[in-house]
C-alpha positions in Angstrom: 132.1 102.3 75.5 129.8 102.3 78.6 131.9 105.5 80.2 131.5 107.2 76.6 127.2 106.6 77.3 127.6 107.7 80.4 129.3 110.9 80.2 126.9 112.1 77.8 124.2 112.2 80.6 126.6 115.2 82.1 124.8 117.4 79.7 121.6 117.0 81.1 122.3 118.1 84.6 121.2 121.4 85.3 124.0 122.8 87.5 126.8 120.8 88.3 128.1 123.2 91.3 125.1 122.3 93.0 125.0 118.6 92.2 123.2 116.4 94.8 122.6 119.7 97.0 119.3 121.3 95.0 116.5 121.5 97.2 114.6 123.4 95.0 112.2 121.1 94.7 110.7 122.0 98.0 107.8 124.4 98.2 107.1 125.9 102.1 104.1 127.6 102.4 104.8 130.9 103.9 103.0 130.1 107.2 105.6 127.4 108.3 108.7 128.9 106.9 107.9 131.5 109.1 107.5 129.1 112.0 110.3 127.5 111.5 112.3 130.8 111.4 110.6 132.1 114.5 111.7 128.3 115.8 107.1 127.8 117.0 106.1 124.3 116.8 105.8 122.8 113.5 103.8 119.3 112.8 104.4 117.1 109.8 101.6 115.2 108.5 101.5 113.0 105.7 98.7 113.1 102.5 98.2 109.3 101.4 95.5 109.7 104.1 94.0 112.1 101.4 95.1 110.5 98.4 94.4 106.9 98.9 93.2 106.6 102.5 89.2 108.1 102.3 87.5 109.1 99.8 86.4 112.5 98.8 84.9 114.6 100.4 85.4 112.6 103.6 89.4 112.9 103.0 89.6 117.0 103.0 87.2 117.2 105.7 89.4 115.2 107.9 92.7 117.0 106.5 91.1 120.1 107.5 89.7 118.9 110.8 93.6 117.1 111.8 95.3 120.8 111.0 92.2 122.8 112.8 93.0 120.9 116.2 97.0 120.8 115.5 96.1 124.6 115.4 94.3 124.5 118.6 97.2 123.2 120.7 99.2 126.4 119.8 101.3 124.8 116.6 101.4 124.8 112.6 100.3 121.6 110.3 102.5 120.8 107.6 100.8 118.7 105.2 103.2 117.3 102.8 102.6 116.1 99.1 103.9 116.4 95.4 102.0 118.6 93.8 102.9 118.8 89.6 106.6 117.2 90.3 106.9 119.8 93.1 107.5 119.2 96.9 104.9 121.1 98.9 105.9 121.2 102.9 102.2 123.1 103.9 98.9 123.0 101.8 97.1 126.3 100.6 93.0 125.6 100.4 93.6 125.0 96.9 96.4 123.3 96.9 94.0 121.0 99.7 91.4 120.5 97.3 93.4 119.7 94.1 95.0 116.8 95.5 91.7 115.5 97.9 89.9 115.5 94.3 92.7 113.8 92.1 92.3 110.8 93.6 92.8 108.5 90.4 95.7 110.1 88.9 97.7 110.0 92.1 100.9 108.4 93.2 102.0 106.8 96.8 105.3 108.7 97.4 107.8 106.8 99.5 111.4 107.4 99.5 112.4 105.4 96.1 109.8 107.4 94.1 111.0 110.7 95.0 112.8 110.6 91.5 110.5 109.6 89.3 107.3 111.8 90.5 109.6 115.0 90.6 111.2 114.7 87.3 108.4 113.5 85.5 105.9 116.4 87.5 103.7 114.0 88.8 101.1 114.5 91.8 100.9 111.8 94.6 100.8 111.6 98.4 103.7 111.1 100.6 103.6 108.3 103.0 104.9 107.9 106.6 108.5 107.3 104.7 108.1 110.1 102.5 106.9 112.2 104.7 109.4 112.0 107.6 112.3 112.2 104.3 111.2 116.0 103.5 110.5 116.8 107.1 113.9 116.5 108.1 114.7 118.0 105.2 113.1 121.3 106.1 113.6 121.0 110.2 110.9 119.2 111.3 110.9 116.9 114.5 107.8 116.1 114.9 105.5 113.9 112.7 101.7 112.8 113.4 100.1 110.1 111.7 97.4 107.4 112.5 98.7 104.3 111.7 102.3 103.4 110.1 103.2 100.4 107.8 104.6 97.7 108.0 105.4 93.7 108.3 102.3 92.2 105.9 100.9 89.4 107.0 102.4 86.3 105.4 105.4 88.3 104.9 108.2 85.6 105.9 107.3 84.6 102.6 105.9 87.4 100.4 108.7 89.8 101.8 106.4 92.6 102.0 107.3 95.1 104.3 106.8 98.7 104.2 109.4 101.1 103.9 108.0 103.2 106.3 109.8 100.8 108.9 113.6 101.1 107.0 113.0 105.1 107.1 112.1 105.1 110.7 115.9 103.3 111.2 118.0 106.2 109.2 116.0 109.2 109.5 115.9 111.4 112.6 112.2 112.5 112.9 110.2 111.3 116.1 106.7 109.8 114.9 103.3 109.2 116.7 101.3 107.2 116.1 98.1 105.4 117.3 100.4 102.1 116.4 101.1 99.9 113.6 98.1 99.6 110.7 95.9 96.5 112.2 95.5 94.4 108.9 99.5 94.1 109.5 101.5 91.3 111.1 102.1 93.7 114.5 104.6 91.6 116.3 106.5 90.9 113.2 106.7 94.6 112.6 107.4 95.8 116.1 111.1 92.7 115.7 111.7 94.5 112.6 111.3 97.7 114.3 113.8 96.6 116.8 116.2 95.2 114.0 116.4 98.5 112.7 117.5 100.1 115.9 114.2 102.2 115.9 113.6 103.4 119.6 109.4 102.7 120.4 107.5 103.5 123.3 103.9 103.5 124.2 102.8 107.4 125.5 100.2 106.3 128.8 100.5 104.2 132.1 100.7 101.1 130.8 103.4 99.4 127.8 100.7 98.1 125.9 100.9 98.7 122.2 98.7 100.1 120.3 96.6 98.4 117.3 95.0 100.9 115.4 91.6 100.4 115.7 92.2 99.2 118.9 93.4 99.6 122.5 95.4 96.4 122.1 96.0 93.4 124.5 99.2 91.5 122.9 101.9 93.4 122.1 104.3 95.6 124.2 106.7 98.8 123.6 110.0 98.4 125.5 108.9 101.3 127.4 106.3 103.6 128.4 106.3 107.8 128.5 103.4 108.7 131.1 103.7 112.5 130.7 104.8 115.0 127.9 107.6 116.3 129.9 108.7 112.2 129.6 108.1 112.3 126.1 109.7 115.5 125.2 112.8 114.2 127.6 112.8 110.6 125.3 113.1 112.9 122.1 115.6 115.0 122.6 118.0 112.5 124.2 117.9 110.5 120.9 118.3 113.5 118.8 121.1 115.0 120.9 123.0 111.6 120.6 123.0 111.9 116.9 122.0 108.0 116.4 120.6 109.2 112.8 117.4 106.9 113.6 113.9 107.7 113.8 111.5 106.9 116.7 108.3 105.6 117.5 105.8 106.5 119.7 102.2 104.7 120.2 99.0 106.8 121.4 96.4 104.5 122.5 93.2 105.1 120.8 90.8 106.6 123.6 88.6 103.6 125.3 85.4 104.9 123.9 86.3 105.0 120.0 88.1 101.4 120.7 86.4 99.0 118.8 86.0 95.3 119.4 89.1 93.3 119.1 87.5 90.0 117.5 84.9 92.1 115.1 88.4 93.5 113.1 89.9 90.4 113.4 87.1 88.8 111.7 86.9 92.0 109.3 90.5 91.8 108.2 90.6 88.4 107.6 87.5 88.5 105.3 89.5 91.1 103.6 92.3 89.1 103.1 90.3 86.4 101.5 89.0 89.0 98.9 92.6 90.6 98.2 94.0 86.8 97.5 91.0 86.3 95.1 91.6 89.3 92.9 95.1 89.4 93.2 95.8 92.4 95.2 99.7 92.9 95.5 102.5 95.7 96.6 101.4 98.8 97.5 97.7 98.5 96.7 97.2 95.7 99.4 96.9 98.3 102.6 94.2 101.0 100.8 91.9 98.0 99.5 92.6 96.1 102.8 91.7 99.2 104.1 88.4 100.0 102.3 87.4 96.9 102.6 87.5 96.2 106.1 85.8 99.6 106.4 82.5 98.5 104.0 82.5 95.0 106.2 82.8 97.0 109.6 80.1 99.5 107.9 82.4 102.8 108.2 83.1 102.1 112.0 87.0 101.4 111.2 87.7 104.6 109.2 85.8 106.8 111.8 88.1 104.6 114.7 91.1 105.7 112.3 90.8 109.3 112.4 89.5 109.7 116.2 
């Protein structure tokens, strides 16, 4: 009886030939298919910084501004959302503008929603795990982003921990960063990193880690890339060994945009406090975390997060 039901889902499927191998979904925009052909330098960037990161206008003005200096330094943005069930590697303006204004009706896309947001053509951001999926999809190495997920605070017990940490273990895309988001439990996220076989370095002089909003003091990367030529040398020995595993890389936030250590400590854990009293779970805990240490820091912390 249950093979009988599920045979009959056979007539759904569009094309069996192609079963499993449709990309279809998957819009370039002309600019990076061509840059990808022409093998330039192509940058994936993620769009839950848009969608549920800032508000509007304040969220297209920095989308803009991050591709206008990606542009500068001689290579192509590829900001990549779900736009009406359809997956958009490169934004037109439009495109831009529908999703920084849509706010409300959109979703957080990480790799188990996928599904769900495509068939049902549904609009929502990508995160750092989403984002790094369709990236190496489509041939893209490289992946910029301000802070990634990861080990909640508390979560030995609540078990929340962001995907973005499982994806940096099985897909092949090198991500920097300016280090783990700071309302998170860092250390427990940088063992989990190393659980997962995820290669992380700090990119300066020093092994320090990066937290975000700050400098940092108290964690460390196993190593330390002080020059590009290091850096590019650290990413293409892990892709040309095929380890099919993502990699880390921290970029200090410069000294004068650091802001205080103990004043975000303080800030976060007010936060906290107000997320347990209205019951804040899953993946809404890191935006209103977010927001909320950004009213209590009075907008310092979101203009720390895009510098």
């Amino acid at each position: 009886m249950f093979s009988t039901k599920f045979l009959t889902l056979y007539k759904y499927f569009k094309n069996l030939s192609t079963f499993g191998r449709n990309l279809s979904q998957i819009c370039l925009h002309n600019e990076v298919r061509q840059a990808l052909v022409d093998e330039q330098a192509v940058v994936a960037l993620e769009s839950t910084i848009i969608t549920h990161g800032m508000k509007f206008d304040y969220n297209i003005k920095t989308a803009r501004e991050v591709e206008r200096i990606i542009r500068e330094q001689g290579a192509v943005p590829a900001t990549i959302a779900v736009l009406n069930g359809e997956i958009k590697v490169g934004l037109t303006e439009i495109e831009l503008e529908e999703l920084a204004q849509k706010q409300e009706d959109c979703y957080k896309i990480s790799r188990r929603d996928f599904p769900y947001i495509i068939s049902h053509k549904l609009t929502g951001g990508t995160t750092v795990s989403g984002t790094m999926i369709i990236a190496h999809k489509v041939g893209i190495p490289i992946f910029v982003t301000g802070g990634i997920g990861g080990v909640h605070r508390e979560g030995e017990t609540t078990m929340d921990i962001s995907a973005d940490l499982t994806e940096l273990g099985r897909t092949p895309v090198a991500v920097f960063c300016s280090g783990v988001k700071s309302i998170l439990d860092i250390g427990k996220t940088l063992e989990y990193l190393e659980t997962q076989g995820v290669a992380v370095a700090t990119y300066g002089p020093s092994k320090v880690f990066p937290e975000f909003f700050c400098r940092g003091t108290k964690f460390f990367s196993p190593c330390n890339l002080e020059t590009d030529k290091a850096a590019a040398q650290f990413i293409e020995t892990i892709f040309d060994m095929k380890l099919n595993s993502g990699l880390l890389i921290g970029v200090p936030i410069p000294d004068k945009y650091s802001l205080n250590e103990r004043m975000i400590s303080s800030a976060i854990e007010e936060g906290l406090q107000m997320a347990k009293k209205s019951d804040i779970r899953g993946k809404n805990v890191t935006p209103f975390l977010l927001s909320k240490v950004s009213e209590i820091t009075e907008g310092k912390s979101l203009e720390a997060s895009i510098l």
